[in-house]
ROKEDREN-887798 format. One record per residue (C-alpha): x, y, z. Coordinates in steps of 0.05 Angstrom, whole numbers, plus 32768, in hexadecimal, padded with zeros to 4 digits. Last residue first. Example, Ala and Ser with C-alpha at 12.3 -4.5 7.8 and 13.67 -1.06 7.14 Angstrom:
residues 2
81117FEB808F 80F67FA6809C 
This chain:
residues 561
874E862E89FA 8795863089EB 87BA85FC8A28 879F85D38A55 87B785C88AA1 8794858E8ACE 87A5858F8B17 877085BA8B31 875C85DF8AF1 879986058AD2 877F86248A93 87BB86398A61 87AD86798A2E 87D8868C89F9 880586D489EE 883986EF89B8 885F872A89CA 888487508992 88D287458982 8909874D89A7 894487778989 8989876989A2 89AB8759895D 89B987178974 896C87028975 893D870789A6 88F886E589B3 88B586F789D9 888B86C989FB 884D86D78A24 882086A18A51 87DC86AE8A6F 87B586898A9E 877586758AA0 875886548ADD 878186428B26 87C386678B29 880086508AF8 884E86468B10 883B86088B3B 882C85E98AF9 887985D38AED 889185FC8AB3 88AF85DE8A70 88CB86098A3E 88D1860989F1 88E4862889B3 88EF86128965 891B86428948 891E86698903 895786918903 898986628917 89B6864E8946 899386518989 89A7860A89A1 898C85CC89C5 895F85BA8981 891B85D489AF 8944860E89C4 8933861C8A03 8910864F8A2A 891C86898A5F 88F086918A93 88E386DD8A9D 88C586F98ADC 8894873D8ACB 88A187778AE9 889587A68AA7 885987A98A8C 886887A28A44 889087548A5C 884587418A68 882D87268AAB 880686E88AB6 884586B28AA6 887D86D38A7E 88AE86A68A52 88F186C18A31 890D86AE89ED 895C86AF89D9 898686B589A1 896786B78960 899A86B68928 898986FB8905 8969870E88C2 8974874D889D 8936875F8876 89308762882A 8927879687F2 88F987AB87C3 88E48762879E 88AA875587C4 88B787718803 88A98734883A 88BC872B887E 88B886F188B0 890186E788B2 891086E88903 88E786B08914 88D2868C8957 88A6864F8960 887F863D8995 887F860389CB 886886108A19 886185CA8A3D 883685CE8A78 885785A38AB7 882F85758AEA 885285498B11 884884F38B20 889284FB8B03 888E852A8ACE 883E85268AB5 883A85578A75 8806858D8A6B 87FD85B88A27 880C85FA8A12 8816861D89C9 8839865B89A8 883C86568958 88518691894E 888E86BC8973 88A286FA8948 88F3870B8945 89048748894A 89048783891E 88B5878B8925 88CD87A4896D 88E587E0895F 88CE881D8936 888C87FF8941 889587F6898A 8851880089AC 882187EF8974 884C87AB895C 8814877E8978 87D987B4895A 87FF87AC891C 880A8762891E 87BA87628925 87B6878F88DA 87E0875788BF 87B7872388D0 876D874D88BB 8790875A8877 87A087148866 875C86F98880 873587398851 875B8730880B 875C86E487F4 872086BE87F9 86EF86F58819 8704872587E6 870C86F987B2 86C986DE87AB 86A8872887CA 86B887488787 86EF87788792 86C987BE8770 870487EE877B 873C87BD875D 874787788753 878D877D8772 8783877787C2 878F87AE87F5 87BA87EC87E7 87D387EB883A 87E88833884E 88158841887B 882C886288C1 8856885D88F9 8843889C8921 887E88D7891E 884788FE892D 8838894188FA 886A891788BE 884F88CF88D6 880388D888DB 8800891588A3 883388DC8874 87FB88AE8880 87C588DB8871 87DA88E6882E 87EA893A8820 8816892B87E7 880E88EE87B5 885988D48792 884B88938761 883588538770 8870881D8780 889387EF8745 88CB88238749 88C5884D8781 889A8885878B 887D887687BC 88A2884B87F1 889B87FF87E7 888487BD8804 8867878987D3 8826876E87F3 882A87258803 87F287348844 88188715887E 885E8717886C 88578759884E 8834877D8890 887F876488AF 889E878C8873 887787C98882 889287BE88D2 88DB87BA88B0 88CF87F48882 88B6882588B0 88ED881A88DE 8927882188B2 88FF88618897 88F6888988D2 891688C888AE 88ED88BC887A 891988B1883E 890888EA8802 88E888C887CD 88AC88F787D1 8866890187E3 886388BA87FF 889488BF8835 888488A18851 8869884A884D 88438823881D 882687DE8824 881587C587DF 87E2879287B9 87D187C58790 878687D78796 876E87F087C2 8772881C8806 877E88118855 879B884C887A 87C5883288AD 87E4885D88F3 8808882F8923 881B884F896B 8851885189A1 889588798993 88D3885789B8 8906885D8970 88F788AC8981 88D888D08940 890988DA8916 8916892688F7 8923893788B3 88ED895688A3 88F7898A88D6 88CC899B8916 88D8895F8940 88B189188940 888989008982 88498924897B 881C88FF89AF 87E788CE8995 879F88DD89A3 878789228997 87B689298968 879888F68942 875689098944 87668956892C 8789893488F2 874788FE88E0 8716893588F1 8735897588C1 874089388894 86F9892A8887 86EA8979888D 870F898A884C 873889C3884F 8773899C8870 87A489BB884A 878489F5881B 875A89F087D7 875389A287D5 8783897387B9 87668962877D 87768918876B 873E8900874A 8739893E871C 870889798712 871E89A48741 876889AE8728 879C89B88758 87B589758754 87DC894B8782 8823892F877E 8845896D8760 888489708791 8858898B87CC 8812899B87CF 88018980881C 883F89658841 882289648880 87D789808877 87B5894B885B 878D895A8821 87AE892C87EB 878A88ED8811 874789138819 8741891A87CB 870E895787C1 86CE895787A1 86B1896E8767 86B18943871C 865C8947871B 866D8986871A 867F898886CF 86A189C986B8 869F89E58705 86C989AE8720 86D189C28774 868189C9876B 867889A787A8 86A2897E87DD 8684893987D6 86C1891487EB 86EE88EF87BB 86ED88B28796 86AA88A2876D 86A188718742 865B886E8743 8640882E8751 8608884C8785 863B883587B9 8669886287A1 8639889D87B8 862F888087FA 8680888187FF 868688C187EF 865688DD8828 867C88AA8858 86C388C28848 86E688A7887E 86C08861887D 86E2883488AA 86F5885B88EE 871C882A8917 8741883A8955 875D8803897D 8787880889C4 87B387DA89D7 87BE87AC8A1B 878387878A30 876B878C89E3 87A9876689C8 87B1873689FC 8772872489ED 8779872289A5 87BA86ED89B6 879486C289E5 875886B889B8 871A86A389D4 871186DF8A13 8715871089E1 870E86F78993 86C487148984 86E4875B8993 872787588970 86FF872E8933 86C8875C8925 86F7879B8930 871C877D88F2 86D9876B88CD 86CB87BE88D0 871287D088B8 8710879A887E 86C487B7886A 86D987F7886B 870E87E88841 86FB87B8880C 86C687EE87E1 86FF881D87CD 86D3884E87AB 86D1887F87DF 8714888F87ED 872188958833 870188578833 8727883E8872 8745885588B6 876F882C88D9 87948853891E 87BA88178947 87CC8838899E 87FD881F89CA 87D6882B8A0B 87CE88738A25 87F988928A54 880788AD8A9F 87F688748AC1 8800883A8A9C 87BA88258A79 877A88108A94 876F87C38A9B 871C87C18AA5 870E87F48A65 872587C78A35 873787F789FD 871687F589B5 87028834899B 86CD8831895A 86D088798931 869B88928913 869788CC88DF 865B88E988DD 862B88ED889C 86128915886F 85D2893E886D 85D989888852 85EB89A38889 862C89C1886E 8659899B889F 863289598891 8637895A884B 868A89618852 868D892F887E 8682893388CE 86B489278908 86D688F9893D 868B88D3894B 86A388A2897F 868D88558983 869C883089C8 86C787ED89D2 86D887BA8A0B 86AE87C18A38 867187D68A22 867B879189EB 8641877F89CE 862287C889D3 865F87E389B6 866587AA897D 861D87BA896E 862E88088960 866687F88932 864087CD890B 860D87FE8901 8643883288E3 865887FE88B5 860287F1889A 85FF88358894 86458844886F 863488098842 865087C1885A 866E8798881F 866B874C881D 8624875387F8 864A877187BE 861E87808778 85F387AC87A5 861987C587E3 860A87A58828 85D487C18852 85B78814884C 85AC881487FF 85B3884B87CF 859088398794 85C088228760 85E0883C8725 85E887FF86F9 85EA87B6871E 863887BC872C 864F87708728 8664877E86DA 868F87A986F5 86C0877A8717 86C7875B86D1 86F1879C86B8 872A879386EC 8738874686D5 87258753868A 875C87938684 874587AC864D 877E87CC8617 87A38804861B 87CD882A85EA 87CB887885ED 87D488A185AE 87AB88DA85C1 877088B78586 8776887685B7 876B889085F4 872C88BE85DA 8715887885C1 8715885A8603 86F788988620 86B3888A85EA 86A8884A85F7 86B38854864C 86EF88568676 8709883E86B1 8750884786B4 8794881D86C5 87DE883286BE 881E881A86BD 8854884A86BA 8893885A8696 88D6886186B4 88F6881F8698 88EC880686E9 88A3880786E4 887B883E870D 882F882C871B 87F288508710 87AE8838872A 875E8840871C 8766888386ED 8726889F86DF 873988C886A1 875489168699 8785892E86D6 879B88E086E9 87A988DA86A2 87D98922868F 87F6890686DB 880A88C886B3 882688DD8678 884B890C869B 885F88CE86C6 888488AC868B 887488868648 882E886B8660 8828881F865F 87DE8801865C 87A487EF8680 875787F18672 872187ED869F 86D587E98682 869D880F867B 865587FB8656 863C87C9867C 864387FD86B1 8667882286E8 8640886E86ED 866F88A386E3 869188CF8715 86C788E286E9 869C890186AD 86C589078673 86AC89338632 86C4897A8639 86FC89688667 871B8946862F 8722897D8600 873C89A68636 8770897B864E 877F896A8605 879289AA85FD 87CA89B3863C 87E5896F8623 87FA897C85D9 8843898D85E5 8852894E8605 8850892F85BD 883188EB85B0 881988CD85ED 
């Protein structure tokens, strides 16, 4: 921008001929640019559709915007510089207009659920699987408060009903939620697949069945259902429906359900209190009856473990994973996010957001640092951590923005997301913890005859430098010391005989080790057993619990079936 000075004008000069909610057409496009500093960008995020800002370490910021003819050249004649962005700007061409609203997969994107078709698949997997999961309606959006249609908000809870938890307390509990804002089309659909796999994997895979005996799973993937519908139509549409919030061009209403949270809501200028914009915050905390459900839910269902201040931790023993999936930035973020302030968990937030890293190649960072998005107040993340003390994130899935076309998303966004999102549910009761230790992969079984005797052979691997940041910072890394065997019971419930292993090299020198143990059949009952490993390294910590399957069948053992 030219001159500062100019800013409150052009607010009303632009606000007299932009329409956020706009239909995505031949005619729009996405252009990117650099802004000179974050006036610059707030002055944007008030007045255009801004996809994403990012902070560059010179101070200024990169930013991108849908615009149309006629908003391009309002860009140019402020003295902005941006030019298309051909990557961002070809998703649209997959939007077919404004489109009917449909009730199975969103036209342009057959690999994306809509809220009907989601909401259905949630149903199926609990009558597939009584068992093991059940839907919940937690509350209603904004459409549905008023009567005036709308839709619940449904939540899938997966808990194997047959192994009940300690008594006295729930199982370690993972909270996703997705397409809190409405536009974000990968989301819901990542949240939905990921119940897909936990279900369709018990009994087949050792490690999801592990998982499910001894977690719990709550998924609700379309937060802002009445938003979402309206995004579906190809509008480009990010908040919730909340009327006539913009009265110069209500098409603009709605409120921002991830700057309406109550912890935090307001502060340090990282929300707006104007009506009209993407990122309007609402007119009170929590006024917005999308997050009135998600906060009340998560009371409900996680104990407050963090003290009255800011400033205090949560205790390192606190159970529970909160994630908010988003797009696009290729980024897991972390609290605070309203400020630069440390969280007072931080250490421990950063090394489980680092283990999400290894798994998706996200850069990890804390907003607002440099390469990170800017400050946003009143995120639900920082509500599940500041009102909690729950480990919680967000995950800014993929880099092709809103509209991912379904090529990349099922070639490069959904698989990564899904892996990292199961570490989660392994690192659900010790996030502050365990995630420091080293992580066990690789775990197999097979039978050896010893001397006309059977033995199974239990190999894995065992790392402690699984992490990635992406340039903002870098995990310490320990020699891995030692690695313990458990046969039917897991280590989590206490009682259960350890068998240490071996070094496959003959020593524990390193940080990346090779393990192994042999144990003479005897050890296993008749049918499937179940064999857990966990690893230490010389810093004490011991990692997450991986799990496979061995069948003993009279005197024949196999291993992963």
């Amino acid at each position: 921008m030219h001159k500062k000075s100019v800013l409150p004008v052009l607010m009303c000069l632009i606000w007299s001929q932009i329409s956020h909610a706009q239909a995505l057409n031949a005619n729009g496009s996405v252009v990117s640019g650099t802004v000179a500093n974050e006036v610059s960008v707030r002055f944007l995020q008030d007045n255009f559709d801004v996809w994403l800002a990012r902070s560059q370490p010179d101070g200024t910021g990169k930013v991108d915007i849908w615009v149309d003819y006629e908003q391009q050249r309002l860009l140019e004649s402020y003295g902005f510089n941006f030019a298309r962005n051909e990557k961002l700007s070809a998703t649209l061409a997959q939007i077919p207009g404004r489109a009917t609203p449909a009730t199975e997969a969103i036209a342009g994107f057959p690999c994306y659920r809509t809220v009907e078709e989601t909401h259905a698949t949630l149903e199926q997997l609990a009558q597939r699987y009584p068992s093991l999961a059940r839907t919940e309606d937690i509350g209603d959006s904004y459409l549905k408060s008023v009567g005036q249609g709308g839709y619940p908000i449904k939540a899938l809870i997966i808990d194997n009903s047959a192994i009940p938890a300690p008594t006295g307390s729930t199982k370690p509990t993972l909270l996703l939620i997705g397409a809190i804002h409405a536009r974000e089309y990968a989301t819901a659909e990542i949240a939905t697949r990921f119940a897909e796999r936990l279900l369709t994997g018990y009994g087949v895979d050792p490690e999801l069945s592990n998982l499910l005996d001894h977690r719990r799973v709550i998924i609700v993937p379309q937060m802002n259902p009445d938003g979402r519908k309206r995004a579906e139509t190809g509008v480009s549409q990010r908040r919730n429906l909340h009327p006539l919030t913009c009265v110069t061009i209500p098409a603009n209403s709605g409120v921002d359900l991830n700057r309406n949270s109550t912890f935090l809501w307001g502060t340090n200028n990282a929300s707006s209190i104007n009506g009209c914009t993407d990122t309007f915050r609402g007119a009170a905390a929590a006024s917005e009856p999308e997050v009135q459900s998600i906060e009340q839910f998560l009371a409900a269902n996680f104990p407050d473990r963090r003290g009255p201040l800011d400033t205090d931790a949560a205790p390192l023993d606190t159970e529970g994973v909160f994630i908010s999936l988003h797009s696009y930035a290729n980024l897991v973020l972390f609290p605070w996010g309203a400020n630069n302030s440390a969280a007072p968990n931080k250490l421990g937030l950063q090394t489980l957001a680092r283990k999400f890293g290894f798994y998706t190649n996200y850069q990890v960072c804390q907003p607002p640092a440099t390469g990170c998005l800017y400050a946003a107040s009143g995120t639900t993340d920082d509500q599940a951590y500041g009102a909690l003390g729950l480990a919680a994130f967000t995950f800014e899935v993929g880099n092709s923005g809103f509209f991912e076309s379904c090529s990349i998303f099922e070639a490069s966004t959904v698989n990564k997301n899904i892996d990292a999102l199961i570490y989660a549910l392994k690192a659900a009761r010790r996030p502050y913890l365990e995630p420091a230790g080293p992580e066990v992969t690789e775990l197999t079984a097979f039978n050896n005859v010893v001397e006309n005797d059977f033995e199974i052979t239990v190999a894995a691997k065992a790392s402690d430098s699984r992490s990635f940041s992406g340039g903002q910072g870098n995990e310490d890394t320990h020699t891995v010391v030692r690695a313990a065997l458990y046969v039917n019971t897991s280590p989590e419930t206490g009682g259960a005989t350890a068998f240490q292993m071996d070094a496959a090299d003959g020593n524990f020198n390193s940080a990346n080790e090779a393990i192994t143990l042999r144990l003479p059949a005897s050890l296993l009952r008749p049918g499937r057993n179940v064999v857990y490993v966990t690893a230490t390294d010389s810093a004490n910590q011991t990692g997450v619990v991986s799990a496979t399957f061995v069948r003993l069948a009279g005197t024949f053992v196999s291993g992963f079936e």
